[in-house]
C-alpha positions in Angstrom: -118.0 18.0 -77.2 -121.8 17.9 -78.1 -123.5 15.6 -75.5 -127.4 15.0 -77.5 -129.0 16.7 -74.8 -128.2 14.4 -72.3 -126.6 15.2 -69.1 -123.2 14.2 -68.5 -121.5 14.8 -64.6 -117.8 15.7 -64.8 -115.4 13.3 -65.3 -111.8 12.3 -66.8 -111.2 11.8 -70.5 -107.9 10.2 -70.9 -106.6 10.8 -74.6 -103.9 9.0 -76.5 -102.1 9.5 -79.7 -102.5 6.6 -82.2 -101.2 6.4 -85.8 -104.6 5.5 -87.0 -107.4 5.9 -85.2 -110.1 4.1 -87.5 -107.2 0.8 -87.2 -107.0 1.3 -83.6 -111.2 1.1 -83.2 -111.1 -1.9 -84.9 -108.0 -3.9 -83.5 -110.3 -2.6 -80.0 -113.4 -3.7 -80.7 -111.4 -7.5 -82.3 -110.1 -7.5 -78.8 -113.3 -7.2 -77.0 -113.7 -3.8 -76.6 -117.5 -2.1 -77.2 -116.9 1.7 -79.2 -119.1 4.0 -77.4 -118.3 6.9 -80.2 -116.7 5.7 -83.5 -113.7 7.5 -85.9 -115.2 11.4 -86.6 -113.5 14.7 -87.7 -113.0 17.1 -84.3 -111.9 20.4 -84.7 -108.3 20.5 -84.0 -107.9 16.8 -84.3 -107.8 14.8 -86.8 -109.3 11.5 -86.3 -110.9 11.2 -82.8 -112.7 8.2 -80.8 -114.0 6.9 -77.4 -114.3 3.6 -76.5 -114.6 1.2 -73.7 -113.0 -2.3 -72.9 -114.7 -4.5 -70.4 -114.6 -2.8 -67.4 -116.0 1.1 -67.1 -112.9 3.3 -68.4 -113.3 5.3 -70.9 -110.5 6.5 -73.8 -109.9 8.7 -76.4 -107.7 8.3 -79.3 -106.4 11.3 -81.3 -104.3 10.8 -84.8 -101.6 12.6 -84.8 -100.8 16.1 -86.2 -98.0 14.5 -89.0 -100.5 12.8 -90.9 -103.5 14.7 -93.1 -107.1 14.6 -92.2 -108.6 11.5 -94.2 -111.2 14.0 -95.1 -110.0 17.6 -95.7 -106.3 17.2 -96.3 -105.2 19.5 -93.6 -102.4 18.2 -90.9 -103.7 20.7 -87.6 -104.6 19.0 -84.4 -103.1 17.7 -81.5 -101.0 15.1 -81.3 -100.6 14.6 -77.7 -102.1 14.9 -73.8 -100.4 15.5 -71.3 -100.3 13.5 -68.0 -98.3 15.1 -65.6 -94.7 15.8 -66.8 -95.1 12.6 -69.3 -96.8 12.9 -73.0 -98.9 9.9 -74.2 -97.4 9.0 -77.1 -97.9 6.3 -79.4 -95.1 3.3 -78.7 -92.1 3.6 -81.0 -90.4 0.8 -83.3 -87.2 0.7 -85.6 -87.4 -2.2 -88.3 -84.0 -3.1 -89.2 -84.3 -4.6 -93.0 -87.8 -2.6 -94.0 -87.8 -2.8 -97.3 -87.4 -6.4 -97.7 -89.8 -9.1 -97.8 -90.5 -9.9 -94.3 -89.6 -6.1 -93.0 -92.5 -4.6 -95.0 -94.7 -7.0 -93.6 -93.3 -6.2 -89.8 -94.0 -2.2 -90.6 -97.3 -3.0 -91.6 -98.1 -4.7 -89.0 -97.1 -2.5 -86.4 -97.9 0.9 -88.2 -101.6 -0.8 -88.0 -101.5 -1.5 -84.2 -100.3 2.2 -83.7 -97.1 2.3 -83.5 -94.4 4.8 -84.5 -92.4 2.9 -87.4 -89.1 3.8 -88.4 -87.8 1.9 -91.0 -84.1 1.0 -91.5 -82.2 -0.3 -94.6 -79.2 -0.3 -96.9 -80.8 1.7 -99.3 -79.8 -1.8 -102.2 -83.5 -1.7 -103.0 -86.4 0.8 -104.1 -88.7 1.5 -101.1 -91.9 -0.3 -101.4 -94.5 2.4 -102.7 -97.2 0.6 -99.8 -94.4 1.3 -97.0 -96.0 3.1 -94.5 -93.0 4.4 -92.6 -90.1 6.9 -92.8 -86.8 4.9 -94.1 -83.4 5.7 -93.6 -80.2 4.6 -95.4 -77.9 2.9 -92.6 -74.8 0.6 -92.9 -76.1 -1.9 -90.0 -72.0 -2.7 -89.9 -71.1 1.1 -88.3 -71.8 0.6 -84.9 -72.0 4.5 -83.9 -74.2 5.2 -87.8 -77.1 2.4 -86.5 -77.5 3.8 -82.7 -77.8 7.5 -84.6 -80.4 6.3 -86.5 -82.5 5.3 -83.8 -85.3 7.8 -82.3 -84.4 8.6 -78.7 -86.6 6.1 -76.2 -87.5 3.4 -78.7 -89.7 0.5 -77.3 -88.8 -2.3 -80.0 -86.0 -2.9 -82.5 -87.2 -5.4 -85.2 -84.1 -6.9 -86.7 -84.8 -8.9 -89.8 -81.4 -9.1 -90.9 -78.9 -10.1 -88.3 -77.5 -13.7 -88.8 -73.7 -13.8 -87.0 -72.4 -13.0 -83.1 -71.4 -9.7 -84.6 -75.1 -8.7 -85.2 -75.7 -9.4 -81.9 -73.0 -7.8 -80.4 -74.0 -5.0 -82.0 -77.7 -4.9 -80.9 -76.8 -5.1 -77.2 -74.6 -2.2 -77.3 -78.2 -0.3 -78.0 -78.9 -0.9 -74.0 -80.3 2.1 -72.7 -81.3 3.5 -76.3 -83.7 -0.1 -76.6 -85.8 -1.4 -74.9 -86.4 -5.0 -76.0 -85.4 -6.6 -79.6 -87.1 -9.0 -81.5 -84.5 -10.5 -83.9 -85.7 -13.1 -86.9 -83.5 -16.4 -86.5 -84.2 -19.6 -88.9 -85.7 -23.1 -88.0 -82.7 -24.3 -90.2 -81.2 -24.0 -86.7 -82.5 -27.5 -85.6 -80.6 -30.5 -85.7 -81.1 -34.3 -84.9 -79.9 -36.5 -82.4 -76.9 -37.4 -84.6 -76.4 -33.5 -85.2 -77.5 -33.7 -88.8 -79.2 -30.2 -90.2 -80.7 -29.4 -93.4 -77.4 -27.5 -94.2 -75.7 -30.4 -94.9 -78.8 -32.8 -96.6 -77.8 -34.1 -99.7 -80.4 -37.3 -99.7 -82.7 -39.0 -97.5 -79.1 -40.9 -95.3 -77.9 -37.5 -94.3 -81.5 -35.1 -93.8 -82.0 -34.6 -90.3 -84.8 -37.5 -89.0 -87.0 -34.1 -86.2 -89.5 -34.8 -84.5 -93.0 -34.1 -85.7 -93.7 -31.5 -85.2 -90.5 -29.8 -83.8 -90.5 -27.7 -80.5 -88.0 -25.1 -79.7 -86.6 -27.3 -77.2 -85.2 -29.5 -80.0 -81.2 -29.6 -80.6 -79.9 -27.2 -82.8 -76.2 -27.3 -84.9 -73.4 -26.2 -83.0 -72.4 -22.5 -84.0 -69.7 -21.5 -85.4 -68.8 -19.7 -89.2 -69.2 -23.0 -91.2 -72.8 -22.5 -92.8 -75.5 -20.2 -92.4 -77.1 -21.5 -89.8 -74.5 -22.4 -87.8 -74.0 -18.6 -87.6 -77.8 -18.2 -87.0 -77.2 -20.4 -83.4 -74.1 -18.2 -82.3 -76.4 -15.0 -82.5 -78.6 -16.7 -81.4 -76.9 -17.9 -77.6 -75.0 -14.4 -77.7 -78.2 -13.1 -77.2 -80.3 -15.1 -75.2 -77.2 -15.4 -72.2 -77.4 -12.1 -71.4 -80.1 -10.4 -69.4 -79.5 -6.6 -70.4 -82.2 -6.7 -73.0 -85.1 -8.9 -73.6 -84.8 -10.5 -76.2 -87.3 -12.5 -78.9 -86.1 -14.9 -81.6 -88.2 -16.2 -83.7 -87.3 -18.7 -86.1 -89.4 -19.4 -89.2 -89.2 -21.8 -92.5 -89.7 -21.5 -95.9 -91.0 -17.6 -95.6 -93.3 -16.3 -98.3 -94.9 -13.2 -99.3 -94.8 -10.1 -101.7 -91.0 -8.5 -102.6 -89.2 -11.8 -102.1 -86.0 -11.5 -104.7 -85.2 -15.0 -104.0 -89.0 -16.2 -103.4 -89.3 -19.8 -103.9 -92.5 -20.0 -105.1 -90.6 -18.4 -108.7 -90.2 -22.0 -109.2 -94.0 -22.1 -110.0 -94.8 -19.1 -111.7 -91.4 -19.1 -113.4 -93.1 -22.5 -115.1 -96.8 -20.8 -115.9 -94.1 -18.3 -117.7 -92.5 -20.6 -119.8 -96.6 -22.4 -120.0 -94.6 -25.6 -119.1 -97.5 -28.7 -119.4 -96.1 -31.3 -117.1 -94.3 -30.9 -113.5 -92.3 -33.4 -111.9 -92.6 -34.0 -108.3 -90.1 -35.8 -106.4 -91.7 -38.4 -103.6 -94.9 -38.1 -105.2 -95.1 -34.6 -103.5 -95.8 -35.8 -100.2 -93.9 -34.4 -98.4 -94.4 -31.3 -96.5 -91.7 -28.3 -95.6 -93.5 -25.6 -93.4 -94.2 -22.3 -94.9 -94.4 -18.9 -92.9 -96.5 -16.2 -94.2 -94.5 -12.8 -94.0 -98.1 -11.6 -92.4 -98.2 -14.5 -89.7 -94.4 -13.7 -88.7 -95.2 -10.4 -88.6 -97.7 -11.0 -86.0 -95.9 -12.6 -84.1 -93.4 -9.8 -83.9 -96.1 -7.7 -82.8 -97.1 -9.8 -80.3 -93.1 -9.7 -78.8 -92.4 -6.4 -79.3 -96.4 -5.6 -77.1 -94.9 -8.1 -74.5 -91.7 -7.7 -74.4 -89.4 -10.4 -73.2 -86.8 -13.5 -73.2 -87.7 -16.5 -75.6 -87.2 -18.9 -78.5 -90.5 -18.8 -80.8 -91.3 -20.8 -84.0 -93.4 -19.2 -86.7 -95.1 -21.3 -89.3 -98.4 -21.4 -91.0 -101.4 -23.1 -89.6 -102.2 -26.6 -91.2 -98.9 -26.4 -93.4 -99.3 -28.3 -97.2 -97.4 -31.2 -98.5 -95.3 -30.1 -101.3 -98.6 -31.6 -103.9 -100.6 -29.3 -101.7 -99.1 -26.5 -102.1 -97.4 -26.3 -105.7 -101.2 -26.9 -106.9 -102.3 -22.9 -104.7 -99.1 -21.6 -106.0 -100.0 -22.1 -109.9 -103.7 -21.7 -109.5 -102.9 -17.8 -108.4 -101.6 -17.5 -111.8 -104.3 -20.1 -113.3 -101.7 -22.2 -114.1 -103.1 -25.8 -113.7 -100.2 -28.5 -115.2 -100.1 -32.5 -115.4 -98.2 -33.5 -112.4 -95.8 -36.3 -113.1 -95.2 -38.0 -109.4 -91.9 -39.3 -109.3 -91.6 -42.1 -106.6 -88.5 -41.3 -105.6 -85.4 -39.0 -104.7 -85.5 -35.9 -107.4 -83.0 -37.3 -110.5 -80.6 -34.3 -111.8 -82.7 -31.6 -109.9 -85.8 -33.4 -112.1 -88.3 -33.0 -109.7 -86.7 -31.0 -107.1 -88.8 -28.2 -105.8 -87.8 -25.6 -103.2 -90.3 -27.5 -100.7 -89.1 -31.2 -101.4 -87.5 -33.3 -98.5 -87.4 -36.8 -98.1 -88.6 -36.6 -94.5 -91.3 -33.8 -93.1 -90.0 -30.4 -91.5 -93.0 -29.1 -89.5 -92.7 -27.1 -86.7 -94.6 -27.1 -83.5 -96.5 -23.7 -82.9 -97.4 -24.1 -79.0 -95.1 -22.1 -77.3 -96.3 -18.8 -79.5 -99.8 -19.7 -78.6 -99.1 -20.1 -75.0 -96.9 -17.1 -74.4 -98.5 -14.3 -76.8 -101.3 -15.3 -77.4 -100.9 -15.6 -81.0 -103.4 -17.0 -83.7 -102.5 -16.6 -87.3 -103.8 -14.4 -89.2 -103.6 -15.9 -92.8 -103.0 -19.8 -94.3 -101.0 -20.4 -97.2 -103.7 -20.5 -99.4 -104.8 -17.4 -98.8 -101.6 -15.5 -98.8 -99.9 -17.1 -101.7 -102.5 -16.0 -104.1 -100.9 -12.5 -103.2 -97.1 -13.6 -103.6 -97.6 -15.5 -107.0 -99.4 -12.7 -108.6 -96.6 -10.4 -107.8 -94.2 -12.7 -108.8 -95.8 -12.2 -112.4 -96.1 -8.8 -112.2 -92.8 -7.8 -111.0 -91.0 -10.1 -113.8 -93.2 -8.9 -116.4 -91.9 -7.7 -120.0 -88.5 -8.1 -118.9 -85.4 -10.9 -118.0 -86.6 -12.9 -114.6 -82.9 -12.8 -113.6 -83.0 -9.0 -113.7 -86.3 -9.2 -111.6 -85.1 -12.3 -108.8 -81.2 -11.6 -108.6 -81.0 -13.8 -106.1 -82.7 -16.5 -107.8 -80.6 -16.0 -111.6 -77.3 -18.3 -110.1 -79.5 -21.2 -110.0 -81.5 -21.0 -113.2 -80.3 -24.6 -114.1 -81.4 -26.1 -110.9 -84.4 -24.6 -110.5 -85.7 -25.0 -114.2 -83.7 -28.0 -115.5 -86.2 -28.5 -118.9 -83.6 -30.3 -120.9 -83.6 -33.4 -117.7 -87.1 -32.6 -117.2 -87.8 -33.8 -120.8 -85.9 -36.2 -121.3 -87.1 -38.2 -117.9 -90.4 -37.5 -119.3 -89.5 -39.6 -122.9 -88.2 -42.3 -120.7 -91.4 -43.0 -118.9 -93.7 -42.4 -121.1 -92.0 -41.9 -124.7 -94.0 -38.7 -125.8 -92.1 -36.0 -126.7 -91.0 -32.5 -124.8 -92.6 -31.2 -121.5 -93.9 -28.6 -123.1 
């Protein structure tokens, strides 16, 4: 390699294989790192760098011969060095659930931080034109079909999608083929000191009264098959009393973020839609339900699946919005700006019920993510929603929203109850529709 004219004694150059070398400079030089050569075409490589972190090493990452050359198009180069009998190669993942919400955000994330991606799904959706990783159709429910699918010596297995004991049954049987999990869980786990979840809430008696904010310490339901969560906790202990894998569940709330079928901010945009003029807000929209960011939880995977291990996490956004808060960043995506009607009270016939309200907050403490990982967030809500509500629009555009949200179509009544909505409105105020 050209050295300027300036003499350079003989030495080591260790090279490593990267999925993108001009992300790997940055995420480097984020972490404290000074680039002594930045991103350039070699021959015979594709993308190569040198750069130094804080003490006097020196490295080298190559980009790998299976992607083309930003530049020229063509795939030649190397993709590897070898050290000995062992090849440097970039860590591997498998994302269970990649084409979903959350999963999309996961491959992202860790195709941006170099690692080998693999995607897994049931092939129910269309891939996500931005996915940036080979998918495969898998029924997660064949036991022999998911450890085939697997690329020999992976590092991390993202699960998105497990939610019973079977799941986890399943994912330990990968010992030997794994070598640590990171599994998505639900902070619908928690419970009160009565036992009380959110499962069960049907008013303010009978919501669980949690700490503010919550730790992961905190009670959860007792598992079993009766709800959703309950089945959440028995994955959850069948995976964490065992010692054969490390293991990292991380339990979020109220996720968020692009390709979300049942996405609850729908209950905004579906409103800028219809150009509804007045919302109701039950409690005066006070009250605050912690959103996650698919891009914060996706993080924070990263972060477990770099240091692997075994532990309970929360995930939630930083400085989380009372329900007010955050119907007013939802709309104003869309520039959808209506008269707020603050009900004082519990919602009356869903009038007033958003996916957010509760009659007591549901915040969750993010400590024990700081203090193990590391982690910081990378995005609020306000930032991110603008992203999820303009998709919402786009992606029910010009045709039915029930085609577009499936998942969402069951509860059209609940969701957008017009004919309660305007008569509460003549009651209090005697003008006419909502509209």
């Amino acid at each position: 390699m050209p050295t300027n004219g300036v003499a350079v004694p003989p030495h080591w150059g260790v090279n490593f294989a990267v999925h993108d070398a001009d992300a790997t400079v940055q995420h480097a030089a984020a972490l404290g790192g000074a680039v002594l050569m930045g991103p350039m075409d070699t021959p015979g490589f594709r993308n190569a760098l040198t750069r130094a972190d804080r003490r006097p090493k020196r490295y080298a990452g190559i980009k790998p011969r299976h992607e083309p050359n930003r530049r020229t198009g063509a795939t030649d180069g190397c993709a590897t060095w070898q050290a000995g009998n062992r090849q440097l190669m970039p860590k591997r993942a498998v994302v269970l659930g990649a084409t979903g919400q959350i999963g999309r955000a996961v491959v992202h994330a860790l195709s941006s931080r170099g690692w080998e991606v693999r995607g897994l799904s049931r092939g129910q959706r269309e891939r996500p034109v931005e996915l940036d990783a080979e998918v495969a159709t898998v029924d997660r429910d064949q036991d022999e079909a998911l450890a085939a699918a697997l690329p020999a010596n992976t590092d991390a297995l993202v699960d998105i999608v497990a939610y019973t004991p079977a799941h986890a049954a399943q994912l330990l049987k990968l010992q030997g083929r794994v070598e640590s999990l990171v599994v998505i869980s639900s902070a619908s786990v928690y419970a009160d000191d009565q036992g009380r979840t959110i499962d069960e809430a049907i008013d303010e008696a009978s919501f669980p009264a949690l700490p503010v904010p919550i730790p992961e310490t905190q009670l959860t339901a007792r598992p079993g098959d009766a709800t959703y969560s309950t089945q959440k906790v028995a994955m959850e202990q069948t995976l964490l009393e065992q010692d054969a894998i490390p293991v990292t569940v991380l339990r979020p709330c109220a996720v968020h973020g692009p390709g979300a079928e049942g996405a609850r901010e729908w209950w905004v945009v579906g409103r800028a839609r219809d150009a509804r003029r007045y919302l109701p807000l039950a409690y005066g929209g006070g009250t605050t339900f912690h959103p996650t960011s698919t891009a914060n939880l996706a993080e924070l995977a990263c972060l477990a699946a770099e240091q692997p291990g075994t532990r309970v996490l929360n995930c939630g956004d930083p400085d989380p919005p009372d329900v007010r808060t955050l119907v007013r960043l939802a709309g104003a995506a869309v520039d959808y700006h209506p008269i707020e009607v603050l009900l004082p009270g519990a919602p009356e016939a869903a009038v007033g019920e958003s996916p957010w309200t509760a009659p007591k907050p549901f915040i969750l403490d993010m400590t024990a993510a700081q203090q193990a990982l590391g982690y910081k967030p990378v995005t609020t809500y306000a930032a991110a929603v603008q992203e999820t509500s303009r998709w919402l629009l786009d992606h029910t555009r010009a045709r039915f929203w029930q085609e577009a949200l499936p998942q969402l179509a069951p509860a059209a009544d609940v969701i957008f109850p017009y004919e309660a909505e305007d008569m509460l409105l003549q009651r209090l105020t005697g003008v006419g529709p909502m509209i």
